[in-house]
C-alpha positions in Angstrom: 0.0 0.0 0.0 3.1 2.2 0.3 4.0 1.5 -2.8 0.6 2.9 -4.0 1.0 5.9 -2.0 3.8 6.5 -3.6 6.3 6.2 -0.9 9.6 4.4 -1.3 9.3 0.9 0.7 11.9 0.3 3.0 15.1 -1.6 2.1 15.3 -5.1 2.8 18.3 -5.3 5.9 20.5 -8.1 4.9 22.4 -10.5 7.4 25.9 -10.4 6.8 27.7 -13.2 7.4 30.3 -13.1 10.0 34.2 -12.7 9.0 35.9 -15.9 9.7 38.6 -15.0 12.7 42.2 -14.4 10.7 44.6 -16.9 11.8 47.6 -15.1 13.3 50.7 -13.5 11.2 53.8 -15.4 10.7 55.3 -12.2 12.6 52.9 -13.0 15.9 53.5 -16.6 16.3 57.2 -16.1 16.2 57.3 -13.3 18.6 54.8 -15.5 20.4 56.7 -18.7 20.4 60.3 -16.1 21.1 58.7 -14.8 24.3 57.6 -18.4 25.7 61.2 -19.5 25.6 62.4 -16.0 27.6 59.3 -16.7 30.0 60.7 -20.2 30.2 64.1 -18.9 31.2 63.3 -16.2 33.4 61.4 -19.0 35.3 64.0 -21.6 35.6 66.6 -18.8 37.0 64.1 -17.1 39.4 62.4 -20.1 41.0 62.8 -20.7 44.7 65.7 -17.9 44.5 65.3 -16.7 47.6 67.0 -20.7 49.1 70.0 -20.9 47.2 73.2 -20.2 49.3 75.2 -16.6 48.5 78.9 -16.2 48.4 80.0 -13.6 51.6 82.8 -13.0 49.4 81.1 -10.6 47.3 78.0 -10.1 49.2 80.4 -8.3 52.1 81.8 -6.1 49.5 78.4 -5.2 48.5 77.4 -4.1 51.9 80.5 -2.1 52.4 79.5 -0.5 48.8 76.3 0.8 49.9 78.0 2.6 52.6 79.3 5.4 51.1 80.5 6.8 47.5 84.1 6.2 48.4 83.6 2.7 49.1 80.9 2.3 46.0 83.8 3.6 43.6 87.2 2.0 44.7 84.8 -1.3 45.3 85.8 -2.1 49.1 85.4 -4.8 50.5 85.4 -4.2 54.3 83.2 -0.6 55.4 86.4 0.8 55.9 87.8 0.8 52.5 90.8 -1.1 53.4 91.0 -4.0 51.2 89.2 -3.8 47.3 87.9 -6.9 45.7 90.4 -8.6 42.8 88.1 -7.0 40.0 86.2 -3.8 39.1 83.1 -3.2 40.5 80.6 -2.7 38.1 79.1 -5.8 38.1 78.6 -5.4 42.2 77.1 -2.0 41.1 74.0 -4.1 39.8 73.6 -5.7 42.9 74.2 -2.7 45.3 70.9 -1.1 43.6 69.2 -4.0 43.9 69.6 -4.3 47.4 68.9 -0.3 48.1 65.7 -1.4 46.1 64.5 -4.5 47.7 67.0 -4.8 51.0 69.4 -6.6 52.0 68.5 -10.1 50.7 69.2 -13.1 48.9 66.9 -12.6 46.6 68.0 -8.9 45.7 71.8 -9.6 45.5 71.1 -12.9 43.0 68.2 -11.0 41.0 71.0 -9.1 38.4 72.5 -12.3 37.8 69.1 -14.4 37.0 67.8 -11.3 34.7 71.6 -11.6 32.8 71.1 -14.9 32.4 67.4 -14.4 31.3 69.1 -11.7 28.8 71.3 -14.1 27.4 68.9 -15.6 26.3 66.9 -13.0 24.1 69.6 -12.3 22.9 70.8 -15.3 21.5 67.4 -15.1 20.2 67.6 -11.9 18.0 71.4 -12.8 17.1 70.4 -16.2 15.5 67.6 -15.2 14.1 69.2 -11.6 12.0 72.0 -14.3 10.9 69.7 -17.7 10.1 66.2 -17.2 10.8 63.6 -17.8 13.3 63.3 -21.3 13.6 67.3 -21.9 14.5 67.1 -18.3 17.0 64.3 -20.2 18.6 66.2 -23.3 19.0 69.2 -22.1 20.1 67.4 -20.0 22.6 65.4 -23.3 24.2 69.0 -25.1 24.2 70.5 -21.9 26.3 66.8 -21.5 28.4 67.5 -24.9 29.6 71.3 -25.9 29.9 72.3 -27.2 33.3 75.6 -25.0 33.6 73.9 -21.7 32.4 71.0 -22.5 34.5 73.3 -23.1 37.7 75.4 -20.2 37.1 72.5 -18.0 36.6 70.9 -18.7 39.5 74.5 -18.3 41.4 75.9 -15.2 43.6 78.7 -14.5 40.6 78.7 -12.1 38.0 79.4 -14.1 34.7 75.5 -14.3 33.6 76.0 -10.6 33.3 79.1 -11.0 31.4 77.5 -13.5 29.0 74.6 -11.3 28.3 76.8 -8.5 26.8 78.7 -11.0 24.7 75.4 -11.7 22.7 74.2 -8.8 22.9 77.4 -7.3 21.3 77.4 -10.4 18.6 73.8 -9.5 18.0 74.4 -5.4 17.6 77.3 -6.2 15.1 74.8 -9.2 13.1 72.5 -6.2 12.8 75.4 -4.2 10.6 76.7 -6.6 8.8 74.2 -6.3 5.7 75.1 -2.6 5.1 78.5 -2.2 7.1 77.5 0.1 9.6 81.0 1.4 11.6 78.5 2.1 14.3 77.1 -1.2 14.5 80.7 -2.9 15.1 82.1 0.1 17.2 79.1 -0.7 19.4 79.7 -3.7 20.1 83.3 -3.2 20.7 82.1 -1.1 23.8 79.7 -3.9 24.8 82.8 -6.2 25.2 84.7 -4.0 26.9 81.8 -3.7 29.2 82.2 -7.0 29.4 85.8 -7.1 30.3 84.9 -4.6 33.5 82.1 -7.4 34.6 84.5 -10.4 34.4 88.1 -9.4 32.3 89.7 -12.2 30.1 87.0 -14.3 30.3 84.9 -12.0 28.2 87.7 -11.7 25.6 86.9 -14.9 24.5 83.8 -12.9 22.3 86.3 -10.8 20.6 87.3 -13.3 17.8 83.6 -14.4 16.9 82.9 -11.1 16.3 86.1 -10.2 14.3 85.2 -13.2 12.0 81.2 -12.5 11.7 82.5 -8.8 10.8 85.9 -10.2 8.3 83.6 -12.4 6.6 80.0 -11.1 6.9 80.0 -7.5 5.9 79.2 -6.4 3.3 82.2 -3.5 2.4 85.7 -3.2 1.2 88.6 -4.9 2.9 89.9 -1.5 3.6 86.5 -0.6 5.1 86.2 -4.0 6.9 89.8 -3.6 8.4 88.5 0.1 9.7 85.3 -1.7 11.5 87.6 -3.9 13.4 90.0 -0.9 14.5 87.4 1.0 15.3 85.9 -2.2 17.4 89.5 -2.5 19.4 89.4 1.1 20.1 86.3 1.4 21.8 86.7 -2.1 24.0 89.8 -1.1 25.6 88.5 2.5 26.4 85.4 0.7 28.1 87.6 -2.1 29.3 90.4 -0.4 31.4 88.1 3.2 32.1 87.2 1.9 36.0 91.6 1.1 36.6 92.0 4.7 34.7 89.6 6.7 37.0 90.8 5.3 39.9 94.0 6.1 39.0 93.7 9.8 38.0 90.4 10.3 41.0 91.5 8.6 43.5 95.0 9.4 45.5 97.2 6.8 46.3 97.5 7.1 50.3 93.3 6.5 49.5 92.8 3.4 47.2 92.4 0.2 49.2 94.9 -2.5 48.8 93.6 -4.9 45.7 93.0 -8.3 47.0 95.3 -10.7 44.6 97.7 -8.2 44.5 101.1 -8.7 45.9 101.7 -4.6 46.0 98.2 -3.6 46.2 97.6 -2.3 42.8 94.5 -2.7 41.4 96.8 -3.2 37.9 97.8 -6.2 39.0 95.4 -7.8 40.4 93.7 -7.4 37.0 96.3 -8.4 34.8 98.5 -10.4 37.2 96.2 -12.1 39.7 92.9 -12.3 37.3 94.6 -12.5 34.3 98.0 -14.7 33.7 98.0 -16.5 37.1 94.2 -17.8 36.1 95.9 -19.4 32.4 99.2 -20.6 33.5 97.8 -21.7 37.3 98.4 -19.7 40.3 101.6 -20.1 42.3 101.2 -19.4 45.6 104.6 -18.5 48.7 106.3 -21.8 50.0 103.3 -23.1 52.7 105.0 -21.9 56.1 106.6 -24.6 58.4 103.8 -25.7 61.2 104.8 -24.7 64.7 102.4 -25.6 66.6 101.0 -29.4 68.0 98.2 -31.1 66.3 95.1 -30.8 68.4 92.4 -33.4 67.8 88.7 -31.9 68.0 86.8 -34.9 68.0 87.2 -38.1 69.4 89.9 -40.2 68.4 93.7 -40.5 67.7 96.3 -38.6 65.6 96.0 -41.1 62.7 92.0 -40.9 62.8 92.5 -36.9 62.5 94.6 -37.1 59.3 92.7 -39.6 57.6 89.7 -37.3 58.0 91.8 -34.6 56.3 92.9 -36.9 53.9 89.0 -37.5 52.9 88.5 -33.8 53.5 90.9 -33.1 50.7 89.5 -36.1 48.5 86.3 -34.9 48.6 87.2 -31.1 47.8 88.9 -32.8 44.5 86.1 -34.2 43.4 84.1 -31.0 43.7 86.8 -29.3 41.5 86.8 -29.8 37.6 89.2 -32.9 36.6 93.2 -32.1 35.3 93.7 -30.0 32.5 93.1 -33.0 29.3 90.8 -33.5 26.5 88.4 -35.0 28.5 88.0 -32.3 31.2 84.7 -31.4 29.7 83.3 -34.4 29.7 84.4 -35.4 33.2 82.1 -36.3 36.0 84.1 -34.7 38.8 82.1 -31.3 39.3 79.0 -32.7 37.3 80.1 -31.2 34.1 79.7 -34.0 32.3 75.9 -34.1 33.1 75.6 -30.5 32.9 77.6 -29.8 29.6 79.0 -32.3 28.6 76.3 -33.6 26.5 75.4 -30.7 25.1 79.0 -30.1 23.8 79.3 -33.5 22.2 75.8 -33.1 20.7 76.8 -29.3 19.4 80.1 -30.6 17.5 78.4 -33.2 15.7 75.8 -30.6 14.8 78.6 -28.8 12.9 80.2 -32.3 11.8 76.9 -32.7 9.7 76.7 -29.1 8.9 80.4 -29.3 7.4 79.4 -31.9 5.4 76.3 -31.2 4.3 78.1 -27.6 3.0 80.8 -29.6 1.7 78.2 -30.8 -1.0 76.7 -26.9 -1.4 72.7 -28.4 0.1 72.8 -25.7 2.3 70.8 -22.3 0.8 72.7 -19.7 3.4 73.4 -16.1 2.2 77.0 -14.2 3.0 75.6 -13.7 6.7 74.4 -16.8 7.3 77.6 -18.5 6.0 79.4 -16.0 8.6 77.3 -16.3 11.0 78.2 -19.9 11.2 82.0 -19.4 10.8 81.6 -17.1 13.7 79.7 -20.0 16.2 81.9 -22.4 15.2 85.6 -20.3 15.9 83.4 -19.7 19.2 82.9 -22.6 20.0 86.6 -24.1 19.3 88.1 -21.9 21.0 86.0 -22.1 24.9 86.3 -25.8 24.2 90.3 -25.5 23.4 90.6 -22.8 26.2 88.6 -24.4 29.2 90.1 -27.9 28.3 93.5 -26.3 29.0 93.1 -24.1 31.5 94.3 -24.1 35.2 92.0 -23.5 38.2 88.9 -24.0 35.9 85.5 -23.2 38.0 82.2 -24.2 36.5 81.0 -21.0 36.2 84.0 -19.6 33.6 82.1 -21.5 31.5 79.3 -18.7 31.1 81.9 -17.3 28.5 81.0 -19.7 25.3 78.1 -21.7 26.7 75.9 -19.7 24.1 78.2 -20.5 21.7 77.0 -24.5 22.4 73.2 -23.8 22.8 73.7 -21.8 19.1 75.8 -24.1 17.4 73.5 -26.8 18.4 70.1 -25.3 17.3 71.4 -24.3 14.3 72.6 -28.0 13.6 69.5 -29.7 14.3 67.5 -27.3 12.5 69.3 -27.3 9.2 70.5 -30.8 9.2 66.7 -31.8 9.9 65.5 -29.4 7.0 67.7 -31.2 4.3 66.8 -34.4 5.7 62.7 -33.5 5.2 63.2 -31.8 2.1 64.7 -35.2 0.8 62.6 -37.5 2.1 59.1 -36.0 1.7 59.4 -32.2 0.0 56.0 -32.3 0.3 55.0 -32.8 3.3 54.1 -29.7 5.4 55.8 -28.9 8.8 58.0 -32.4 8.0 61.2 -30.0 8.8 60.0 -28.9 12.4 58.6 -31.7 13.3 62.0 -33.8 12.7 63.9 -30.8 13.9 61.8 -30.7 16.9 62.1 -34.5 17.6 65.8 -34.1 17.4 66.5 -31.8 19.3 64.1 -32.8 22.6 65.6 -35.5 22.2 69.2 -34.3 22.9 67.8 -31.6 25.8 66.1 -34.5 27.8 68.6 -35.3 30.0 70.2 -32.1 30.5 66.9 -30.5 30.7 66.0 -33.1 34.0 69.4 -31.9 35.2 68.3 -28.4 35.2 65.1 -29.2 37.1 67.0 -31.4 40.0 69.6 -28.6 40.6 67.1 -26.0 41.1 65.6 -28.0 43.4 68.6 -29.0 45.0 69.3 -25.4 44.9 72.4 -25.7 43.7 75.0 -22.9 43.1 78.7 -22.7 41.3 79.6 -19.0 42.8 81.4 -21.2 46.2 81.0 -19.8 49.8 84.5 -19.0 51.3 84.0 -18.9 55.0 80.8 -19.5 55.1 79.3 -20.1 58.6 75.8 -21.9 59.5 73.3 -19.4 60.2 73.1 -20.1 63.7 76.8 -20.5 64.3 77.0 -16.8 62.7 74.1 -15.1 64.9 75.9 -16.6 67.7 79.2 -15.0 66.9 78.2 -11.6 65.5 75.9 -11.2 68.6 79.5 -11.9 70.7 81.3 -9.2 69.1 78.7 -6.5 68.7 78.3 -7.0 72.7 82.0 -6.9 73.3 82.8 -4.1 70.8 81.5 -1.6 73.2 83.3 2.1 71.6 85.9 0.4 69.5 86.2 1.5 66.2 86.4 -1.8 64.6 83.6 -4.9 65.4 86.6 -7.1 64.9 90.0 -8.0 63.4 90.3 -11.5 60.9 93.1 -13.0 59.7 91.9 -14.1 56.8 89.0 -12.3 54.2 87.4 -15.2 54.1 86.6 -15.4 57.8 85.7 -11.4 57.6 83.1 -11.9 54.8 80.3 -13.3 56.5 80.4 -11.0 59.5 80.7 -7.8 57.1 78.1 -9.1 54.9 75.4 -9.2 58.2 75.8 -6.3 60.0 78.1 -4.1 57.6 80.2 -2.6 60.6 84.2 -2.1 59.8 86.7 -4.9 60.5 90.5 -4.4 60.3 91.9 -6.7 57.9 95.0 -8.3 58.6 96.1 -10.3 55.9 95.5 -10.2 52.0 96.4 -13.1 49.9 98.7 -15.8 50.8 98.7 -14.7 54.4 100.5 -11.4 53.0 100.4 -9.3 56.3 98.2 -5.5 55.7 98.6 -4.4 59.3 102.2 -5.0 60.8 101.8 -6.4 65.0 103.2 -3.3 65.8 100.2 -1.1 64.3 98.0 -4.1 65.4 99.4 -3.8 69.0 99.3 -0.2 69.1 95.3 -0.3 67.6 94.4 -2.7 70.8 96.2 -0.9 73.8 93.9 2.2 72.0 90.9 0.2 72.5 90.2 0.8 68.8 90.1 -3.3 68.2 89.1 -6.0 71.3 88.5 -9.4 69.7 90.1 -10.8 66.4 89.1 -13.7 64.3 92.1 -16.3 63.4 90.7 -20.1 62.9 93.1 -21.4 61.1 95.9 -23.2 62.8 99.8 -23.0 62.2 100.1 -27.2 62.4 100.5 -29.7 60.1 97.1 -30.8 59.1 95.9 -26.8 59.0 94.3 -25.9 55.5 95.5 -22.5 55.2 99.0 -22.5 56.5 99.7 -19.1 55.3 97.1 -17.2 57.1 97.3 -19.3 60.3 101.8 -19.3 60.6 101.2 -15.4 59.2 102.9 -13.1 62.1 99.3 -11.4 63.3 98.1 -14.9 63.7 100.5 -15.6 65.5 100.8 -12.2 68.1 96.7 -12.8 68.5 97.7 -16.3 69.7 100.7 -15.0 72.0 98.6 -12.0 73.8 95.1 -12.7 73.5 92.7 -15.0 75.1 90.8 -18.0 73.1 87.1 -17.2 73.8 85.9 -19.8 70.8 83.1 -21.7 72.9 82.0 -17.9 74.8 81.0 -16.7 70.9 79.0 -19.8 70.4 81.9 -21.3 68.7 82.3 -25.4 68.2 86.1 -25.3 67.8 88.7 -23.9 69.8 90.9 -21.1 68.5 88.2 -19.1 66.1 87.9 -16.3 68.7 90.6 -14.3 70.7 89.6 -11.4 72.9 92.3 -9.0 73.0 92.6 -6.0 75.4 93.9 -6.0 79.3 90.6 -7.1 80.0 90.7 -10.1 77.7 90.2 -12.3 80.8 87.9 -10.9 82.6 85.4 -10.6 79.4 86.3 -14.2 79.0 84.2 -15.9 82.5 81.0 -14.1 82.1 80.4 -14.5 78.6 81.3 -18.1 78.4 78.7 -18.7 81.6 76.0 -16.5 79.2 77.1 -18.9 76.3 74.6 -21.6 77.0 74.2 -23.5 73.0 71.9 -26.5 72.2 74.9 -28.9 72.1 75.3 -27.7 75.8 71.8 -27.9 76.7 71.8 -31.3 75.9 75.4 -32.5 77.7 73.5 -31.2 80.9 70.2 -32.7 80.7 71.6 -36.2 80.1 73.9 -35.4 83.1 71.1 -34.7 84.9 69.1 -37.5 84.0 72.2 -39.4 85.0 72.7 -38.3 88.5 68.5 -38.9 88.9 69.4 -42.7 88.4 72.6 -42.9 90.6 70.3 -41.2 93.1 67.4 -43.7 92.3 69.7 -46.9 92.8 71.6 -45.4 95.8 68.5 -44.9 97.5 66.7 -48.6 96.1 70.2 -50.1 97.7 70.0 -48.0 100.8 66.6 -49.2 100.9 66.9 -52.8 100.5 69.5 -53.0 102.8 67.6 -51.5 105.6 65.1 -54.1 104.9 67.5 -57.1 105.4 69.4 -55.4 108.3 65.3 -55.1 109.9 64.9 -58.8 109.2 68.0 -59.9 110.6 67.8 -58.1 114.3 63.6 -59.6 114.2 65.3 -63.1 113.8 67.4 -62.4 116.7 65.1 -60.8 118.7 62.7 -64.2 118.1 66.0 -66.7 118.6 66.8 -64.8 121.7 63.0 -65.1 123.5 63.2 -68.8 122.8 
């Protein structure tokens, strides 16, 4: 009727058919897939973080750090700024905000080297990925996320994570040049490693020749150009590399820098290049160990013989917790678990590039300039940390951190290419056959080291070592002692040796007069030491080791303050709360009168115990004295009623 009106009807609305959802761009799904393997990462080196055991090394230089600016830039390690730490602080830096941030905890001083280690591993990611795609970036990524040693070392109170990080991420700047030959790219990464160098010295060097080959053979440039890249590379590590030695030198007046532990002189020079640098290739060579002077003193129960068999297994045992000799084999070793934590990987890695040498040998492999440099660039890596670690002296676990990306890479980029030619020959046309049978591969090899990973963490297991450390009752029990007895001293303390010195500075961050450096080397003379105590400025010291035969540090116990504390103070070992005699000396005039009081306020578990079952003992001597006393009262009554009766008859 509308119609015949002669208005327009209205239009017909039409149902349109919903869009079907777009399946997600190649783009997403890799950055999807990239950022699953960080997450995986981040949460295999921050789980239960907060139980693994710290080193009071470091953590005692980072207390004294926070302290003041003084002590933050020459790195001390004591609150006074007498003694620095062997390397340059930056790495400590990290952890000094961490702790203003979050306090003073485990958690904050091992959070900058779980997030280096999480780094590592993005940037392995983008490195593998500019140089041969996604799909090997995203496999050598999972083999780094989950490797036992960079897992360990990650999640330990060290600072070669950190180092590792800015070895990839320098590889990965440079990758990013290579195409168009940026100078900038290269110089950058130059910086990066001697960044590097400041966090950990040699060790980080090792990056230096991958990235002079990736550069050499990758870019894209002149020779004369490419020779100007690596110059230009050279110049700006070693102004990033030696700028902390140079500003202390030139800010910081002589009579004012700390002695540098390592050192034989005190210069910070040589500890670097010296202590941290030649000593740690060609093995360290410590002072003839000082002759013993004192007699053997048994702890425990037992004879002479009993106490050096248990130092003989004490000695064994600290072997087998050290890598194996210098060899081919070292790697693959099972003394310090690195066969089961790298090992495996390693042997798995070089026949990766076995297969990929052949396989290039007969030109199947479709890889560009970078690609082919990229490779060249893993592999000299990876020769060289396996030549280098194999050889070296007074190899620790966590050295390691400076080519374990090279492994995780070389492997991922193995199993992923060998697997592609192998699918593309045996069925071209089935889809996803290449990351399927890389995928297969490659879970298979990361099985067992990936269980390994996941029984250390909960093992909480750490490579970073605890020099002196103390049971966290045993060390309440002594720092209590000495903050009581320290009274207006300047110092809470004296110690012998820096290891004995750590834990104390690390808990309550007080100053402690440092006697000796390495090797027992004396820093305070016994005359300065003597003077210091009649001034009341010092009133207990810390010695603990012995100057006998069996003693494990000879040099610090035989050193001459070990032995004046010994000669003119008073051994107040079991008032501290102290198992072992000869830990504690009060010194002073009133050494022995502080000695009685304390020790009858000292009342520990262990003695607790001694006294109840003494107690309990003397209850049933009393019992049976007084059941015999009894009984025979009974049998002297019986025997005067018998008489009494014999006598009446």
């Amino acid at each position: 009727m509308k119609a015949v009106l002669g208005r327009p009807a209205p239009p017909t609305p039409l149902t349109v058919p919903a869009r079907p959802r777009a399946a997600p761009s190649r783009p997403r799904r890799e950055a999807l897939a990239a950022a699953v393997v960080v997450a995986l990462a981040a949460v295999l080196r921050l789980a239960g973080l907060a139980h693994t055991p710290l080193d009071p090394f470091y953590d005692a230089s980072v207390r004294s750090m926070g302290g003041s600016a003084h002590a933050l830039l020459v790195g001390a390690f004591d609150p006074s700024s007498q003694l620095a730490i062997d390397k340059p602080p930056v790495d400590l830096w990290l952890q000094v905000a961490s702790t203003r941030l979050l306090g003073f905890s485990p958690t904050a001083l091992l959070l900058p080297a779980a997030l280096g280690g999480t780094l590592a591993v993005a940037a392995l990611y983008d490195l593998l990925r500019t140089l041969l795609g996604h799909r090997v970036a995203l496999a050598g990524a999972l083999v780094l996320a989950v490797l036992p040693v960079a897992v360990i070392t990650s999640r330990s109170d060290t600072m070669d994570s950190v180092m590792a990080a800015l070895l990839v991420a320098a590889l990965a700047v440079a990758a990013r040049g290579l195409r168009r030959a940026r100078m900038v790219h290269i110089a950058v990464a130059g910086a990066l490693v001697g960044l590097a160098f400041e966090v950990k010295l040699f060790e980080a060097l090792i990056g230096l020749v991958p990235l002079a080959v990736m550069w050499w053979l990758g870019a894209r440039a002149t020779r004369r150009r490419r020779l100007a890249g690596l110059a230009a590379a050279g110049a700006a590590c070693a102004a990033v590399g030696l700028a902390w030695l140079v500003a202390l030198t030139v800010l910081v007046p002589a009579g004012q820098r700390p002695y540098a532990f390592g050192s034989t002189h005190g210069s910070a020079w040589e500890a670097t290049f010296v202590y941290d640098g030649w000593d740690r290739l060609a093995g360290l060579h410590p002072p003839p160990v000082p002759r013993p002077t004192g007699p053997i003193r048994v702890r425990r129960a037992g004879t002479l013989a009993s106490a050096r068999r248990r130092t003989a297994q004490e000695h064994r045992a600290s072997v087998l917790r050290s890598p194996a000799a210098p060899g081919p084999l070292r790697l693959l070793s099972g003394q310090a678990h690195l066969g089961a934590r790298l090992g495996v990987v390693l042997v798995a890695a070089w026949a990766a590039l076995l297969a990929l040498g052949l396989l290039g040998a007969r030109r199947r492999l479709d890889l560009d300039r970078t690609g082919r440099a990229g490779l060249a660039a893993l592999a000299a890596w990876l020769a060289l940390g396996t030549l280098l670690f194999s050889a070296q002296h007074g190899l620790r676990p966590r050295y390691l951190e400076a080519f374990d990306p090279a492994v995780a890479a070389c492997l991922g980029a193995g199993v992923v290419l060998v697997a592609g030619v192998r699918a593309g020959r045996l069925r071209p046309s089935a889809p996803g056959a290449r990351a399927a049978l890389a995928a297969a591969l490659l879970l298979a090899v990361l099985a067992a080291p990936t269980a390994t990973t996941v029984a250390a963490i909960r093992g909480h297991v750490q490579d970073s070592g605890a020099p002196g450390g103390l049971p966290s009752a045993r060390l309440a029990r002594l720092t209590a002692y000495l903050r009581a007895d320290q009274g207006t001293a300047r110092y809470e303390t004296a110690s012998v040796a820096v290891a004995k010195a750590g834990p104390v500075i690390a808990r309550d961050g007080r100053p402690v007069l440092m006697l000796t450096g390495t090797w027992g080397r004396p820093l305070v003379s016994t005359r300065r030491l003597a003077a210091l105590v009649r001034a009341g400025e010092v009133r207990t010291a810390l010695v603990g080791d012995s100057c006998t035969a069996l003693s494990p540090n000879r040099w610090d116990g035989c050193s001459a303050p070990a032995r004046w504390i010994r000669a003119h103070g008073v051994d107040v070992s079991a008032a501290a709360g102290q198992p072992h005699a000869g830990f504690v000396y009060a010194l002073g005039p009133a050494a022995p009168a502080r000695r009685a009081p304390a020790r009858a306020a000292s009342v520990t578990r262990h003695d607790r115990r001694r006294r109840h079952v003494a107690h309990r003992r003397h209850a049933r001597r009393r019992h049976r004295r007084r059941a015999l006393s009894r009984a025979a009262a009974g049998r002297r009554g019986r025997r005067s009623g018998s008489a009494r009766s014999a006598r009446s008859s």
